[in-house]
Residue, then its C-alpha position, 0 to 999 in steps of 0.5 A: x220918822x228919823x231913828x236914833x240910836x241912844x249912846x251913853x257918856x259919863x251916864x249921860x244920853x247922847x243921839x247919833x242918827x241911825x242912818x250913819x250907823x254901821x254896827x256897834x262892836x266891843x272896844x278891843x283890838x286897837x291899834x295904838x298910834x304913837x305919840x298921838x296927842x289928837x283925839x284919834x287914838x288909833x285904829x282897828x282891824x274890822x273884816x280886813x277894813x282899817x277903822x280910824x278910832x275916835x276918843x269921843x269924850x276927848x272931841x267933846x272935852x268931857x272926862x276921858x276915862x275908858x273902860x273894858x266894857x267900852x264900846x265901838x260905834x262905827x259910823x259911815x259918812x259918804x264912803x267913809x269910816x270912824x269908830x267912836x268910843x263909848x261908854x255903852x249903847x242904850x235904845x233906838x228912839x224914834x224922833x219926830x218934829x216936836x221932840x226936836x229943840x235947837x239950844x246955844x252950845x259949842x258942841x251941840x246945836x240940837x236937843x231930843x226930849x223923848x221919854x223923859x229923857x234928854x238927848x244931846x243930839x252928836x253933829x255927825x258933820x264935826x266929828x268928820x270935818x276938819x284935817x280928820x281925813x289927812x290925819x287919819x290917811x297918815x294913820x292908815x297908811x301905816x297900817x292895813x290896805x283897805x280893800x273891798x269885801x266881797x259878800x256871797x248869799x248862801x242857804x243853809x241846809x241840815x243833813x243828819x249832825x252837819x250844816x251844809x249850804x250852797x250858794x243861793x245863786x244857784x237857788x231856782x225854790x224849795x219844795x217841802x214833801x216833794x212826790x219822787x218816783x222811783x226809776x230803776x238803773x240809776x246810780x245810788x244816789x240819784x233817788x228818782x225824778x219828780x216833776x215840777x210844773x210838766x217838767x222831770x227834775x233828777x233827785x240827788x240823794x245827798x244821804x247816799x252821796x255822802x254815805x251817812x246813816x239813813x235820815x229823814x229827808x223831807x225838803x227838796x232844794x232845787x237848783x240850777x247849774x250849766x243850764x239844767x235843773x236838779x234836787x237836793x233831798x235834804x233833811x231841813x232847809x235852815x236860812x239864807x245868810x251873807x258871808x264874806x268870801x274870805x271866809x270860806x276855808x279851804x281844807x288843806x287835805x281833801x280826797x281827790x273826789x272832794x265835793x266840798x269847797x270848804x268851811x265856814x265858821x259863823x259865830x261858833x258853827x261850822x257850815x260845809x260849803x258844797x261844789x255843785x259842780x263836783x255833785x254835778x259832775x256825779x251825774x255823769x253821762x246821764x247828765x248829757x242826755x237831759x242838756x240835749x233834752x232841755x235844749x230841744x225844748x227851749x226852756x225858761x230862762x233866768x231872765x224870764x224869772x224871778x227868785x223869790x223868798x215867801x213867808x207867811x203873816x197868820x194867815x196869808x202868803x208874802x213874797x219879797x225878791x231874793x235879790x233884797x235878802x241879806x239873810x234870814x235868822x231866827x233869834x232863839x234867846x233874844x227878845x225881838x222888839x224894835x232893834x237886834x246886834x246882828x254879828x255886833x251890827x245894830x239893825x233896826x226892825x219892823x214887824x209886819x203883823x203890827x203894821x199890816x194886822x194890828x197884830x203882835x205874833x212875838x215872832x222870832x223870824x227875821x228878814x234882814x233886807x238890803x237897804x238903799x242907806x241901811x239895812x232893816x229887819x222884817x219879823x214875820x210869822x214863818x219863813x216858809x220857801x223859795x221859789x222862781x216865779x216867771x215875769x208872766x205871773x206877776x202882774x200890777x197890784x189893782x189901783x183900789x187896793x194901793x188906794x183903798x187900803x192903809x197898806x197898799x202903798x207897801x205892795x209893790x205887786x202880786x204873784x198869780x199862779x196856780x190860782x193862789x194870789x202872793x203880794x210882793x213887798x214893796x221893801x223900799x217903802x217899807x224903808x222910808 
């Protein structure tokens, strides 16, 4: 069923399809373009990408008047972008056939009556067509270069007051309440070995690398870099999520032995970004000895594995490839319903439990997925690990459960190991 998002000019409800919206930002920031007597009114500056800005009531001969409160819908339409200006954003509507009328005007062909309500629906197709891309090639030229932004996944982690993360490329799981034996001879900070399915795995103590107070940790991230296995003790993983990379600043002055690549600042917090390869170079000729070790043994590689995100729905474990995460959030203040601004980007969601169980758990846990035409968010009840599962334990959902059950169709297959059975999201069903 094709979604909406609802947008207000002069107090009335116009509908623009969801699916070429890329987020909703405050009206501010416009680049005014001399001398313009055309309905473009200038540009913005969005991530280092020259938005051209659309008067949207000048387009449709409506009153023109824009105030503080304004908003920026941008819209994306085959590779390209346009602001449109309005006066605000109301809700996402879901629009079946029969809410559907066609009418005779020279702005609008469609109408949606839904809720009682009335929708003009705004024809994406006009408001691109025409001379607009050689007009706003002539704005943009004189400003901005667009350049493709890079993104990069991190994981973030709590130690003591600070935020830390690293990238989630390095990710191999997390494992809560790991058992650790002590080994003697070891330099401080390496707090002992565990093992992980017959395999010995070093623990860094992240406590003691960084000298803090003594805290309590009690998550294990393991991770994997130049071949070989190690853990973070940490004190609590937090969540994944997508910066770009030209958002990581590096610090000026550092100490020789740094082992930070710098500082993010994500909405107000500032996150530590570690070099792996400086905390792995701590380990020192310790390390050598188990690259010999692992070498000998031929062990698993990333291509004969699979990284996974696992979450929970009341009762039962879930799995969805961590390659169609963007990120994981929790929405301390917000009510989650049917859509939430992420950063000023509007993304729809689905809540899990309702689809799967009837169910409504007024979770705050989100999933945000990469989509193939837009990204979506799953509620889920808890976000509880990640973990690299190898490709010989996933196997074929049973054709009785895709054909026997309402919900089969969105489970794409299942997790067996050690005797404990995950269902793999399909995400591109849940996102028709």
């Amino acid at each position: 069923m094709p979604q909406y998002i609802s947008v207000i000019l002069n107090k009335e409800k116009y509908a623009i399809p969801m699916i070429n919206v890329q987020e909703v930002v405050k009206y501010e920031n416009i680049v005014k373009v001399p001398g313009s007597d055309n309905y473009i009114i200038g540009v913005i500056n969005l991530r280092n990408k020259t938005i051209p800005i659309m008067n949207l009531k000048d387009k449709l001969n409506l009153r023109k008047d824009i105030s503080k409160d304004s908003k920026i819908v941008i819209l994306t339409k085959k590779g390209s972008n346009l602001g449109i200006i309005v006066d605000d954003t109301s809700e996402i509507i879901d629009v079946g056939e029969k809410d559907v009328e066609k009418i005779n005007n020279n702005n609008f062909s469609t109408v949606i009556r839904k809720n009682e309500h009335l929708y003009k629906v705004i024809e994406i197709d006009n408001l691109f067509e025409g001379d607009f891309k050689d007009y706003t090639k002539e704005i943009l030229d004189k400003h901005i270069k667009d350049e493709h932004e890079e993104l990069i996944q991190i994981l973030k982690f709590k130690l003591g007051n600070e935020i830390m993360a690293i990238p989630v490329e390095n990710v191999q799981e997390i494992v809560k309440k790991p058992l650790i034996y002590s080994i003697p001879d070891m330099p401080n900070f390496v707090k002992g070995v565990m093992t992980l399915r017959g395999e010995i795995i070093q623990i860094i103590d992240l406590n003691a690398l960084f000298k803090k107070n003594n805290l309590n940790l009690k998550e294990l991230i393991i991770i994997k870099i130049n071949g070989i296995k190690f853990g973070l003790h940490v004190e609590e993983v937090k969540n994944i999520t997508s910066v770009e990379i030209n958002a990581i600043n590096k610090l000026p002055v550092t100490s020789k032995n740094s082992k930070v690549i710098g500082v993010i600042n994500l909405n107000s917090e500032i996150i530590t970004l570690l070099d792996l390869e400086k905390i792995f170079d701590e380990l020192g000729i310790e390390i050598e000895k188990i690259v010999l070790d692992e070498n000998e043994k031929g062990e698993e590689t990333i291509d004969e594995s699979k990284l996974f995100l696992i979450f929970k729905l009341i009762d039962e474990d879930y799995a969805i490839e961590i390659e169609k995460v963007r990120e994981v959030t929790v929405l301390e203040n917000e009510k989650v319903k049917d859509v939430v601004n992420i950063r000023g980007e509007v993304i729809p969601l689905i809540d899990l439990n309702e689809k799967f169980n009837n169910k409504n758990t007024n979770s705050k846990n989100i999933v945000i997925i990469k989509g193939k035409e837009k990204d979506f968010g799953l509620i889920v009840d808890e976000v509880e690990e990640i973990t690299r599962i190898n490709k010989s334990k996933i196997e074929k959902v049973p054709d009785e459960v895709i054909s026997d059950t309402s919900t089969g169709e969105y489970l794409k297959n299942i997790i067996n190991q050690d005797s404990n059975l995950i269902f793999i999201i399909n995400a591109e069903k849940l996102e028709m």
